[in-house]
BATI-157034 format. One record per residue (C-alpha): x, y, z; residue number from 1. Coordinates in steps of 0.05 Angstrom, whole numbers. Each point is the difference from the previous one (the first is absolute). Example, Ala and Ser with C-alpha at 12.3 -4.5 7.8 and 13.67 -1.06 7.14 Angstrom:
REM residues 2
<fiti><xx>246</xx><yy>-90</yy><zz>156</zz><k>1</k></fiti>
<fiti><xx>27</xx><yy>69</yy><zz>-13</zz><k>2</k></fiti>
END
This chain:
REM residues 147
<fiti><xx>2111</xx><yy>2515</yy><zz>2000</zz><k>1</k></fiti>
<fiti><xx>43</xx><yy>51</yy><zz>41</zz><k>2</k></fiti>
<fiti><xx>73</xx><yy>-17</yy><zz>11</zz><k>3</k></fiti>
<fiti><xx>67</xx><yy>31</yy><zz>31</zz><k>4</k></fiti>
<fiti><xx>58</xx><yy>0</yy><zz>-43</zz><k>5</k></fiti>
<fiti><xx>68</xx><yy>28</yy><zz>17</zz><k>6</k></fiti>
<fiti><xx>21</xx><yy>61</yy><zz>-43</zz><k>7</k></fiti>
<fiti><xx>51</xx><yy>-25</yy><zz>-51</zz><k>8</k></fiti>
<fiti><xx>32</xx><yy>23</yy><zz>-63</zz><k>9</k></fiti>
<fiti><xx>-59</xx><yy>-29</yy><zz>-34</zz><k>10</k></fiti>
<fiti><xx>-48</xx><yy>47</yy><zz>38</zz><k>11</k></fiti>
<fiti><xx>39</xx><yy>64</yy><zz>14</zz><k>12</k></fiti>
<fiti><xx>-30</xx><yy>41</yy><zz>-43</zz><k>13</k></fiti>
<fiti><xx>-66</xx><yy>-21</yy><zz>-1</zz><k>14</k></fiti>
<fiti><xx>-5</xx><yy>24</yy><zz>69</zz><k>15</k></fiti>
<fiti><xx>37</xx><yy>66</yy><zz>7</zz><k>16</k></fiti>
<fiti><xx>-39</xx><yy>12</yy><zz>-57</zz><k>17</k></fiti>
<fiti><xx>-63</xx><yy>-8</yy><zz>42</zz><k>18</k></fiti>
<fiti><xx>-26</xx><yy>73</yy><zz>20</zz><k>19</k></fiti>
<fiti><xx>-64</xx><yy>32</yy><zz>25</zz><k>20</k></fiti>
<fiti><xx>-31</xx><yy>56</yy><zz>-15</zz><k>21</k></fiti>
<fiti><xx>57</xx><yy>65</yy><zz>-8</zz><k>22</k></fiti>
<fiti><xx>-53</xx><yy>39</yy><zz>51</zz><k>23</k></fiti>
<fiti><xx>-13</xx><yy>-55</yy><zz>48</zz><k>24</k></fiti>
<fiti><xx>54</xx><yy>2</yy><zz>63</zz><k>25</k></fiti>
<fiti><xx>-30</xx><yy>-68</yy><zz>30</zz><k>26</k></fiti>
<fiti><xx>65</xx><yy>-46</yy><zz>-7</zz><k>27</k></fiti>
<fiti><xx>75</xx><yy>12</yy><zz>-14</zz><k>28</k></fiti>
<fiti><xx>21</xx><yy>-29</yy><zz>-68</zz><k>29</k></fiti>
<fiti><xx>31</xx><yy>-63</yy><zz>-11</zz><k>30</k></fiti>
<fiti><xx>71</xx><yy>21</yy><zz>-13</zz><k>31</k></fiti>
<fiti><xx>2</xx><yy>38</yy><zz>60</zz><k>32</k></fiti>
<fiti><xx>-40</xx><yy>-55</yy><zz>39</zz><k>33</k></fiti>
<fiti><xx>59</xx><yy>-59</yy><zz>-35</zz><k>34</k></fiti>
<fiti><xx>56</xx><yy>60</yy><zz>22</zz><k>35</k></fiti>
<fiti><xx>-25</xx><yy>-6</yy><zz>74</zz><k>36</k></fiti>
<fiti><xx>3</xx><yy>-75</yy><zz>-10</zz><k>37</k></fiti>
<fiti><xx>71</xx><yy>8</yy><zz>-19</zz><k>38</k></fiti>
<fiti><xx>10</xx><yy>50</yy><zz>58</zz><k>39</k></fiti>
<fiti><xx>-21</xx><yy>-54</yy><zz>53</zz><k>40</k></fiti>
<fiti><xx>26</xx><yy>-64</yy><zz>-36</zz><k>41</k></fiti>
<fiti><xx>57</xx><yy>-9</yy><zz>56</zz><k>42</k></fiti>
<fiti><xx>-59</xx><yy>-8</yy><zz>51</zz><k>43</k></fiti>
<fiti><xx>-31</xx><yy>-52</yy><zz>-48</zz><k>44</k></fiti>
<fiti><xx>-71</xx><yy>18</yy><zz>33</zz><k>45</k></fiti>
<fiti><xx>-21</xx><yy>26</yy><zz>-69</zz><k>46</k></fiti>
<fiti><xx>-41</xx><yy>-30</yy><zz>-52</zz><k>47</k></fiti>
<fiti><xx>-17</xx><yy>24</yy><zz>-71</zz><k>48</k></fiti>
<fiti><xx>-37</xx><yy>-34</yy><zz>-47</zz><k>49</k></fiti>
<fiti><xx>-34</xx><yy>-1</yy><zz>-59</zz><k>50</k></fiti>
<fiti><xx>-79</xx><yy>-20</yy><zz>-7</zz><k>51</k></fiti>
<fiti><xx>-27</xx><yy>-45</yy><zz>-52</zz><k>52</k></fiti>
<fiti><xx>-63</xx><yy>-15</yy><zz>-21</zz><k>53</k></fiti>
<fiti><xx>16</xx><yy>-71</yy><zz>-44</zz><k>54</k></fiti>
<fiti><xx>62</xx><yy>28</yy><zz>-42</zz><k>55</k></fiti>
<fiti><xx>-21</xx><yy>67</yy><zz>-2</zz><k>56</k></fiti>
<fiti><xx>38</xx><yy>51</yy><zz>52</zz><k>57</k></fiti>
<fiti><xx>-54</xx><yy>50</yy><zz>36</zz><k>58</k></fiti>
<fiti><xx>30</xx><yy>26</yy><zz>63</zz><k>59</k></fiti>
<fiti><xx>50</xx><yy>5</yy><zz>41</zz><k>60</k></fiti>
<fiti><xx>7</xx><yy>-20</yy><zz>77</zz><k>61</k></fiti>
<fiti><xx>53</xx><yy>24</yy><zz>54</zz><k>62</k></fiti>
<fiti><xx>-3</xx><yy>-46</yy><zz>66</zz><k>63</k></fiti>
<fiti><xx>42</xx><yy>24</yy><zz>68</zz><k>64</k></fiti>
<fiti><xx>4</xx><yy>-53</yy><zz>55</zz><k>65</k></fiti>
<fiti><xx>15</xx><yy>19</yy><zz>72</zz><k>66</k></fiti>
<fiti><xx>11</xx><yy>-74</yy><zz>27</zz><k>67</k></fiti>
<fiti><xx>15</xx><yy>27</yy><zz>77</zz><k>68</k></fiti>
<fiti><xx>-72</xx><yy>35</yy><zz>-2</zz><k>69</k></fiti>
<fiti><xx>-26</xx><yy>-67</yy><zz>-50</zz><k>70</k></fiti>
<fiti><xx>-30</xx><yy>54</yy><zz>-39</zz><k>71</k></fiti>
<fiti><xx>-2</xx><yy>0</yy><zz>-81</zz><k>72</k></fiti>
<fiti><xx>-4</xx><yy>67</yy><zz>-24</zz><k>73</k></fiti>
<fiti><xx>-38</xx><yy>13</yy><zz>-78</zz><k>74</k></fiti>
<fiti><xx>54</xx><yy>62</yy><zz>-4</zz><k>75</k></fiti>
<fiti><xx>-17</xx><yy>12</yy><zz>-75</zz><k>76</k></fiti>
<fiti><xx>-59</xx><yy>-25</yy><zz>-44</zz><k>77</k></fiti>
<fiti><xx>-15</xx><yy>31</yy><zz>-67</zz><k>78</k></fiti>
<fiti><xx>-39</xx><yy>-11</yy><zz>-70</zz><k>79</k></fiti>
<fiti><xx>10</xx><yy>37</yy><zz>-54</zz><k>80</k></fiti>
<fiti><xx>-72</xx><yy>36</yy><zz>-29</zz><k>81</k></fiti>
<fiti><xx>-8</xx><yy>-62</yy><zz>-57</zz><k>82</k></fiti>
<fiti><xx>-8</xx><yy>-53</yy><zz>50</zz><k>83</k></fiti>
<fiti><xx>-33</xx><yy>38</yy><zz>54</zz><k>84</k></fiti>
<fiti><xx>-83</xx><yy>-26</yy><zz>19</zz><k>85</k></fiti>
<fiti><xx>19</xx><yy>-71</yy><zz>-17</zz><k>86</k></fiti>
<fiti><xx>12</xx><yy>-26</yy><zz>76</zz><k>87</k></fiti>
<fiti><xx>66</xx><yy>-15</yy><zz>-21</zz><k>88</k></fiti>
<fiti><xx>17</xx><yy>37</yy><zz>67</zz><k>89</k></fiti>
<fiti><xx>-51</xx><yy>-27</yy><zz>46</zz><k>90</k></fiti>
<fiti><xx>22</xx><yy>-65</yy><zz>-23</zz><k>91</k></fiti>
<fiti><xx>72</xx><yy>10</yy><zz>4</zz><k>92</k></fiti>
<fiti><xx>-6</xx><yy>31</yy><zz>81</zz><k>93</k></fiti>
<fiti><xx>-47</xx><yy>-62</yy><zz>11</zz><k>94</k></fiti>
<fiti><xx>60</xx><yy>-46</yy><zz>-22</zz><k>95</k></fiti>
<fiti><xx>44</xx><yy>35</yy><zz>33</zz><k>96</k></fiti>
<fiti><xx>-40</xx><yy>-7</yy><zz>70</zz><k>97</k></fiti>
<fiti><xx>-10</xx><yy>-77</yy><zz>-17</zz><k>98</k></fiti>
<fiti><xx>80</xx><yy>-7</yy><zz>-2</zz><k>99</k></fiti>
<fiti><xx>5</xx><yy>33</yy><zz>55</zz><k>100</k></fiti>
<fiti><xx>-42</xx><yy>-37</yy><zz>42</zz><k>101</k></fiti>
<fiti><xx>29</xx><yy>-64</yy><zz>-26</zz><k>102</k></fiti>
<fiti><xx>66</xx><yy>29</yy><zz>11</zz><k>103</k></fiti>
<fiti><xx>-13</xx><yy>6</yy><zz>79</zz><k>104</k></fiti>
<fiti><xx>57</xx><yy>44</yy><zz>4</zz><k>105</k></fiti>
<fiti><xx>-52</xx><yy>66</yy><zz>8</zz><k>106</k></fiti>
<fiti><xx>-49</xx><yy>19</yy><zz>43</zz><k>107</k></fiti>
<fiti><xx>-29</xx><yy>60</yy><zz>-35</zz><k>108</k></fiti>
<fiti><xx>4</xx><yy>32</yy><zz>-71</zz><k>109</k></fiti>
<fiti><xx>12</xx><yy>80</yy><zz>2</zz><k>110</k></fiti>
<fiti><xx>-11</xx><yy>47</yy><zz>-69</zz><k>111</k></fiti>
<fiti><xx>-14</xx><yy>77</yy><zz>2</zz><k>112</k></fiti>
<fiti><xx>-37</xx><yy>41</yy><zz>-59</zz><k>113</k></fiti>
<fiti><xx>-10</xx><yy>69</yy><zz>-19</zz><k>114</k></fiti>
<fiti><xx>-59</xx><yy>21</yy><zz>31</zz><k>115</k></fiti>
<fiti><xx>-32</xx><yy>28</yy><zz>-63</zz><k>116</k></fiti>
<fiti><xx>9</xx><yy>-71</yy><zz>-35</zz><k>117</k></fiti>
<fiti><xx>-73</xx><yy>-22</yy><zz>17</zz><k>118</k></fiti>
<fiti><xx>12</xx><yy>-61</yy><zz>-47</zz><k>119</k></fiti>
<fiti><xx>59</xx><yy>-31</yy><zz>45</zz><k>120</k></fiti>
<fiti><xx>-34</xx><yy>13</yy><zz>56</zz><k>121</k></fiti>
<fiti><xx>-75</xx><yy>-31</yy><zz>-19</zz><k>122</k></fiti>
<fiti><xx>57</xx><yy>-64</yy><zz>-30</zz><k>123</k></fiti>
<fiti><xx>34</xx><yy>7</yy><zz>71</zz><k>124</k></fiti>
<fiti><xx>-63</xx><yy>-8</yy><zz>46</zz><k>125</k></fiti>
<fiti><xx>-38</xx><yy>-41</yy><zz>-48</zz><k>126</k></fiti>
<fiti><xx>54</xx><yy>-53</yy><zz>22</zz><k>127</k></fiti>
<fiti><xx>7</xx><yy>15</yy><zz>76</zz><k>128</k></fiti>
<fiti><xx>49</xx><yy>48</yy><zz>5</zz><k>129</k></fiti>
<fiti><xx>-14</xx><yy>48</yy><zz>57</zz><k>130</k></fiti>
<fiti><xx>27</xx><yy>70</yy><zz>12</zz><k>131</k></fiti>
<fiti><xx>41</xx><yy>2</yy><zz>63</zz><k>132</k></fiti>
<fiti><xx>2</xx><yy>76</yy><zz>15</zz><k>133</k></fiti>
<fiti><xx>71</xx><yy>16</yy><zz>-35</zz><k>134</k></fiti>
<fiti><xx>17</xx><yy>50</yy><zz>-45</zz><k>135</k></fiti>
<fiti><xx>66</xx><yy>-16</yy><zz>-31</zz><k>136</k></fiti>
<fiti><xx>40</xx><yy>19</yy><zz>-64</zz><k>137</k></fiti>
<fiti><xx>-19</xx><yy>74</yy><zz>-9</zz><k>138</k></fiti>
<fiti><xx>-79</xx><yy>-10</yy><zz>15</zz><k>139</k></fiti>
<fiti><xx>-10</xx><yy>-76</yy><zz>-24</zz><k>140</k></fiti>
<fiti><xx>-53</xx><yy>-36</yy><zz>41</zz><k>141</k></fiti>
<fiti><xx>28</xx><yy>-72</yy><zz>42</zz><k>142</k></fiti>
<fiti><xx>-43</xx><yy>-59</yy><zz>-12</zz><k>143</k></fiti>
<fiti><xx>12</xx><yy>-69</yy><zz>36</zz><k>144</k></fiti>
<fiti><xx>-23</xx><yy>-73</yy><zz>-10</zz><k>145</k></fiti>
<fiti><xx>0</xx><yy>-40</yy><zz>52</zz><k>146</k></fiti>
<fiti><xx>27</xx><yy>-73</yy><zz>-25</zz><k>147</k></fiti>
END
């Protein structure tokens, strides 16, 4: 069972001790990605989190809402090596679109990836995520989901 938790003093350190691969440049670390949060708190259109699977912390989860365009945007979405190939992420994005269907506050769902992340791509499409054309962030390919 996948679950969202807010990142607390209980699980601080278990995530910004999360970390890929030194030679892999797909996503930013966690204490940069919870530093941004900070950054953009006053806007309060930011959402870290922590994911679980049962008690166990595998991942971690940034969320950006843009309620004028009713678009939810997966900013940041990351799993460190040891819990990677589980579906822990294709479950956690699949959640993520249920809520925000229920939610009817969005219309769409945006994410980008690395291009040469194959894996979050294949994850991406395999749940209807559809490249729109955009190149943003430094090369990262735009994907949408249409709610």
């Amino acid at each position: 069972m996948i679950s969202f938790r807010k990142i607390t003093e209980d699980n601080f350190t278990a995530i910004i001790q999360m970390k890929r691969p030194d030679d892999e440049k797909f996503v930013a670390s966690n204490v940069y990605s919870l530093a941004q949060a900070w950054l953009y708190r006053e806007a309060g259109d930011v959402y870290p989190f922590a994911i679980y699977h049962e008690e166990t912390p595998v991942g971690f989860m940034m969320l950006d809402e843009d309620t004028e365009e009713r678009c939810l945007v997966i900013w940041r979405i990351m799993f460190p090596e040891e819990h990677q190939g589980k579906g822990y992420g294709t479950r956690a994005i699949q959640q993520i679109i249920q809520m925000a269907k229920d939610s009817g506050k969005y219309d769409f769902i945006i994410l980008d990836y690395v291009p040469e992340n194959t894996v979050a791509k294949h994850v991406y499409e395999k749940l209807g995520f559809l490249q729109t054309g955009e190149i943003v962030n430094n090369g990262e390919i735009e994907m949408k989901l249409v709610l």
